[in-house]
Backbone bond lengths (Angstrom), bond angles and torsions (degrees), N, CA, C in turn:
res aa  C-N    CA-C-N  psi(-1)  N-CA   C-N-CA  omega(-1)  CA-C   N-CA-C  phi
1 X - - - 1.437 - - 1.520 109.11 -
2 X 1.512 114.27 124.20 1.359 102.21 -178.41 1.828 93.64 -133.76
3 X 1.259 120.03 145.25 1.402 106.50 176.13 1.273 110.63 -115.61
4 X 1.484 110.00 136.99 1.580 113.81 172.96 1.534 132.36 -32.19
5 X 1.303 132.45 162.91 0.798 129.73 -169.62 1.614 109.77 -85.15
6 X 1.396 109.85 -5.73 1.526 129.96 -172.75 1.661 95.75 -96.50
7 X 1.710 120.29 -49.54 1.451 108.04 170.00 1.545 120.63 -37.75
8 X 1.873 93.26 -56.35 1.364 110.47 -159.21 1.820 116.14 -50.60
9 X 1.855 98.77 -51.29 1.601 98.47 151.85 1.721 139.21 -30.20
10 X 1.292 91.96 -46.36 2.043 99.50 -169.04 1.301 82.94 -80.68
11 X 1.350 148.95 -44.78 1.861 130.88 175.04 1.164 118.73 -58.05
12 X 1.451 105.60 -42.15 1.932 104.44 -175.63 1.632 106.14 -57.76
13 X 1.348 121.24 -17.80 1.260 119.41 -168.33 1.537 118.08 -60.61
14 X 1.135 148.57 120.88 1.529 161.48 139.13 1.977 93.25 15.74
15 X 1.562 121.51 -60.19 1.481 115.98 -159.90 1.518 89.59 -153.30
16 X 1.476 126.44 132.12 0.930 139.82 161.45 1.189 116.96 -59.85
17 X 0.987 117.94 115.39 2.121 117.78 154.27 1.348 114.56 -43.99
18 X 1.889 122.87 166.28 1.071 126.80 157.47 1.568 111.84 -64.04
19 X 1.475 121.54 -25.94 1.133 125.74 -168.55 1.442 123.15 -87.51
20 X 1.443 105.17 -21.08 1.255 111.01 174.56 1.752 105.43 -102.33
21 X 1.648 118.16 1.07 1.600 107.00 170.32 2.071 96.65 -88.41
22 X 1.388 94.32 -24.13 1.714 90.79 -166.46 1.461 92.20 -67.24
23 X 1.250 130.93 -52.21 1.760 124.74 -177.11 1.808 108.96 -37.15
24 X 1.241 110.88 -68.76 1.253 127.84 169.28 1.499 110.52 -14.46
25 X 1.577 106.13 -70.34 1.131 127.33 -155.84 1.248 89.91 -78.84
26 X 1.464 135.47 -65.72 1.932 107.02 157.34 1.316 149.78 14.17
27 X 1.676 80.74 -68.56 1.646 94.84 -173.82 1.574 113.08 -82.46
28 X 1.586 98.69 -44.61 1.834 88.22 -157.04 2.185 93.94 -120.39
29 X 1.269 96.54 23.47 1.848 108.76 175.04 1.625 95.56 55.96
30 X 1.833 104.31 -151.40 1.432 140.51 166.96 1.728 113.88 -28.07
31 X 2.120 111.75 -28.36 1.041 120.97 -172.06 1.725 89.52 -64.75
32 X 1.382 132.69 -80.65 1.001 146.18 -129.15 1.775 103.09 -70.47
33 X 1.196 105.50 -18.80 2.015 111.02 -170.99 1.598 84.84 -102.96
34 X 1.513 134.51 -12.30 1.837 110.09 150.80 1.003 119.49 -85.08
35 X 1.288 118.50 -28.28 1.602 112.68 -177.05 1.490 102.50 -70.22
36 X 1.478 123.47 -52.16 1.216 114.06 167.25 1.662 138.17 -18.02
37 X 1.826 94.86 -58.04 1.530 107.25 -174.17 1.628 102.07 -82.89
38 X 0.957 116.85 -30.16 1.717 124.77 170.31 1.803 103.73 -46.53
39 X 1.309 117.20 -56.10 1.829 136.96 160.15 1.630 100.35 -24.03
40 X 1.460 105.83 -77.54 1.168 121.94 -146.96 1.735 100.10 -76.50
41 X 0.946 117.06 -36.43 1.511 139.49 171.84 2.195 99.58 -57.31
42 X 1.248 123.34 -30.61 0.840 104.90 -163.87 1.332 149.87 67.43
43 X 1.558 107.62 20.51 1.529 140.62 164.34 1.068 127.19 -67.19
44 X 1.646 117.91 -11.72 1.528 107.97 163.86 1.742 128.98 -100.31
45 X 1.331 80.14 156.73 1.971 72.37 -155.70 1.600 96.74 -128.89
46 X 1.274 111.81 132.21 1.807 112.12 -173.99 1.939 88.75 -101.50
47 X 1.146 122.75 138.55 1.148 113.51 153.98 1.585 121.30 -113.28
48 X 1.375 135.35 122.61 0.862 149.04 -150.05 1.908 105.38 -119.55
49 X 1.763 110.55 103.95 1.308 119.44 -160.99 1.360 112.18 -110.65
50 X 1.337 103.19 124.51 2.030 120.69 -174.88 1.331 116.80 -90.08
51 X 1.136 133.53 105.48 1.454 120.60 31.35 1.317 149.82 -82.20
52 X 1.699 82.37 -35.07 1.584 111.50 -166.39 1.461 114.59 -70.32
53 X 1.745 112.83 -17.01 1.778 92.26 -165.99 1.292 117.54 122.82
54 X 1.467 102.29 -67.41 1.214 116.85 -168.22 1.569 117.09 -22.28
55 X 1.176 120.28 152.58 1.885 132.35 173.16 1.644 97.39 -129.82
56 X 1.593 93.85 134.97 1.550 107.11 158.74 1.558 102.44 -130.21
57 X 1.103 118.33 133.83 1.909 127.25 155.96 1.417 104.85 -84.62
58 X 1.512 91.66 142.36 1.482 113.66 178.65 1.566 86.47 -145.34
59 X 1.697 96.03 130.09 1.559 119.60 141.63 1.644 124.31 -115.89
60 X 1.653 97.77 121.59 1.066 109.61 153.09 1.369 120.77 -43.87
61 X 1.485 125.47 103.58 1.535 115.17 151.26 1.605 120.25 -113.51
62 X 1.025 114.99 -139.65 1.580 119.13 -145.16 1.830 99.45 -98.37
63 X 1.301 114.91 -17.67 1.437 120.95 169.32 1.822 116.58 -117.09
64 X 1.096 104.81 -18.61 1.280 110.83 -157.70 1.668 111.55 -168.17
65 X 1.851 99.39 167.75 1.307 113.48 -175.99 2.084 82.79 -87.86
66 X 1.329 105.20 136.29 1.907 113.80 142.63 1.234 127.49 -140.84
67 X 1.749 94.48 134.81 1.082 116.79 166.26 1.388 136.92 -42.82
68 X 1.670 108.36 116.78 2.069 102.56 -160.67 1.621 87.11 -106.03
69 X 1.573 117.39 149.94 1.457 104.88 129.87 1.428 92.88 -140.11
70 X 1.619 107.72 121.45 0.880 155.96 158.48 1.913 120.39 0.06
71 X 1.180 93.39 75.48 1.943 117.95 -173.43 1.099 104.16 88.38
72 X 1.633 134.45 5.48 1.277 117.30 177.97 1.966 105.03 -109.43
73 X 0.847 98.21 -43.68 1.704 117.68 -168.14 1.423 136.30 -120.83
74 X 1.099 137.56 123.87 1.938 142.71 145.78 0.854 116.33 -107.74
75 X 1.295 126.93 126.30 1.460 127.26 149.07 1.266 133.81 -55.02
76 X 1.580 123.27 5.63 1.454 133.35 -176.42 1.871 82.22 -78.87
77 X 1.992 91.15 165.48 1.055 104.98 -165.76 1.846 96.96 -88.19
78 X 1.240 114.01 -3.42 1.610 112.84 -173.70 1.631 116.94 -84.42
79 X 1.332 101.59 -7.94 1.623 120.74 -173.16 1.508 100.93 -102.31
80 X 1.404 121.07 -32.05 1.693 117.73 170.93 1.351 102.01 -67.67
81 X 1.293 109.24 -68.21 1.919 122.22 -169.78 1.741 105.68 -48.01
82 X 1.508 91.93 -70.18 2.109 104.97 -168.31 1.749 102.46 -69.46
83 X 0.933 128.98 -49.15 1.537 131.88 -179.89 1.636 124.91 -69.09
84 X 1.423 108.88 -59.89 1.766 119.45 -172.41 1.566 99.60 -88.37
85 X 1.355 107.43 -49.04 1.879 107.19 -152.82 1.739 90.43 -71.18
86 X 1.691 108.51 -59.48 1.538 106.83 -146.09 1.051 117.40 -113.29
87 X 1.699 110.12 11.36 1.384 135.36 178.43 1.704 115.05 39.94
88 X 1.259 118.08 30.27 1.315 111.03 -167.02 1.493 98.20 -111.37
89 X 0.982 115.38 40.88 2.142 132.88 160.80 1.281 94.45 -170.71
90 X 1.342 104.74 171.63 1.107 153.27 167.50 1.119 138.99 -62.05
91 X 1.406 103.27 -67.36 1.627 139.53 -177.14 1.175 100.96 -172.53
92 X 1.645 109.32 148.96 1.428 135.09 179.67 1.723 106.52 -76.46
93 X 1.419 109.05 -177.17 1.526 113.07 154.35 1.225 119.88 -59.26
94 X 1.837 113.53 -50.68 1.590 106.51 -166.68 1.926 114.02 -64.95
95 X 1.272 115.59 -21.27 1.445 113.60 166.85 1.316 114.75 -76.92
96 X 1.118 118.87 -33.74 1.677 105.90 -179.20 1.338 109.57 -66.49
97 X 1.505 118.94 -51.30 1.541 141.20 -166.68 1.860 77.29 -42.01
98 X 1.929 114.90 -77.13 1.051 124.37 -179.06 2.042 131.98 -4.18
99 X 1.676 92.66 -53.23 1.664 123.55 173.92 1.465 102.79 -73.02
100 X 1.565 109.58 -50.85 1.938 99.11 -168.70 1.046 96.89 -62.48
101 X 1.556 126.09 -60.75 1.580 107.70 -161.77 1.236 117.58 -73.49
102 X 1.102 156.14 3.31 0.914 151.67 148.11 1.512 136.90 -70.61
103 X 1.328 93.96 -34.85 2.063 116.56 163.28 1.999 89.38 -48.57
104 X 1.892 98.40 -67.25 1.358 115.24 -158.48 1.697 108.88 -68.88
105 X 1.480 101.67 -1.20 2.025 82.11 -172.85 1.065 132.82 64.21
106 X 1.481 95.90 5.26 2.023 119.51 170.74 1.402 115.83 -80.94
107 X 1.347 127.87 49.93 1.697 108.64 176.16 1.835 82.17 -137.08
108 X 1.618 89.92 176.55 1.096 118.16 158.94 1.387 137.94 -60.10
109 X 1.757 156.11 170.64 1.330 120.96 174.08 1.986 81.16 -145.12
110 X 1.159 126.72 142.00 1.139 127.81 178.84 1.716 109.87 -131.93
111 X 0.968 105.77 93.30 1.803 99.10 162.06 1.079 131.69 -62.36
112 X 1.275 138.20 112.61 1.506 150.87 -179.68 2.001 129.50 -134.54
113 X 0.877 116.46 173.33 1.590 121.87 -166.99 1.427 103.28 -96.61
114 X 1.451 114.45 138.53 1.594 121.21 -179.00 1.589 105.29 -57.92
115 X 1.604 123.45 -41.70 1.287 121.31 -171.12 2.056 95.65 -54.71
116 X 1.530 108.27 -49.65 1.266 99.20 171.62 1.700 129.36 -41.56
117 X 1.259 83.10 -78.22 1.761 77.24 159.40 1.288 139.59 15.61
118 X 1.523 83.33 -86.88 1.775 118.12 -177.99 1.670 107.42 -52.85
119 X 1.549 125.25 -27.56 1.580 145.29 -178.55 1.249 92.23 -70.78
120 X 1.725 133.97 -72.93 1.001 146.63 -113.02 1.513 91.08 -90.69
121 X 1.361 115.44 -42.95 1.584 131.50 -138.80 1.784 77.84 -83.79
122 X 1.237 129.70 -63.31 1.168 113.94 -178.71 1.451 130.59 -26.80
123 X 1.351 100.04 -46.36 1.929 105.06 -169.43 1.341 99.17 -94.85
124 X 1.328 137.96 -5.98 1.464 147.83 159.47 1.439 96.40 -61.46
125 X 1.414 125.93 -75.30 1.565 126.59 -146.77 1.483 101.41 -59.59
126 X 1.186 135.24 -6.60 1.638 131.25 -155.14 2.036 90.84 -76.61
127 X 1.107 99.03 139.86 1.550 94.91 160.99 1.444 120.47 -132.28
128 X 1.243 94.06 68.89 1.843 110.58 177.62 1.452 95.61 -102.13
């Protein structure tokens, strides 16, 4: 999932229009008004790891923490099945949610240790 540079505009915006949530809701349906409230909810979380740098995204969803990287990947089970297996999407909620807040500057920022990391990424990668 990659969004235009014309999407990316109507998100950077201060307040969405009805016209620019109805486009949305067009393109990617029911996905795009969870990722939304997932945004507004404040469920996304960048973690940012010392020494090295490194960034991992995490969205909070409705069972679990998943693992994002960013237009390529989720570890939710709707991004294996609906995305890789049966190709009938694109991208899930937790990647889009992933793009809004980040267009919007809406997530969380967590500093932590690479040895952490290395803990975290385990119980992240699961896609149950």
């Amino acid at each position: 999932m990659v969004l235009t540079a014309h999407e990316i505009g109507l998100l950077a915006q201060e307040e969405l229009t009805q016209a620019d949530i109805q486009y949305f809701k067009g393109k990617y349906g029911i996905r795009f008004m969870r990722a939304l409230r997932t945004v507004e909810e404040r469920r996304v979380v960048k973690y940012v790891f010392k020494p090295s740098g490194l960034t991992s995204w995490i969205v909070r969803g409705v069972k679990r923490e998943y693992l994002v990287i960013p237009e390529n990947y989720c570890s939710c089970r709707s991004f294996y099945q609906s995305v890789v297996i049966a190709r009938e999407i694109d991208t899930c909620y937790h990647l889009l949610a992933q793009k809004i807040a980040e267009v919007r500057g809406s997530y969380e920022t967590i500093d932590s240790t690479d040895s952490q990391r290395r803990k975290m990424h385990v119980v992240w990668r699961r896609t149950d």
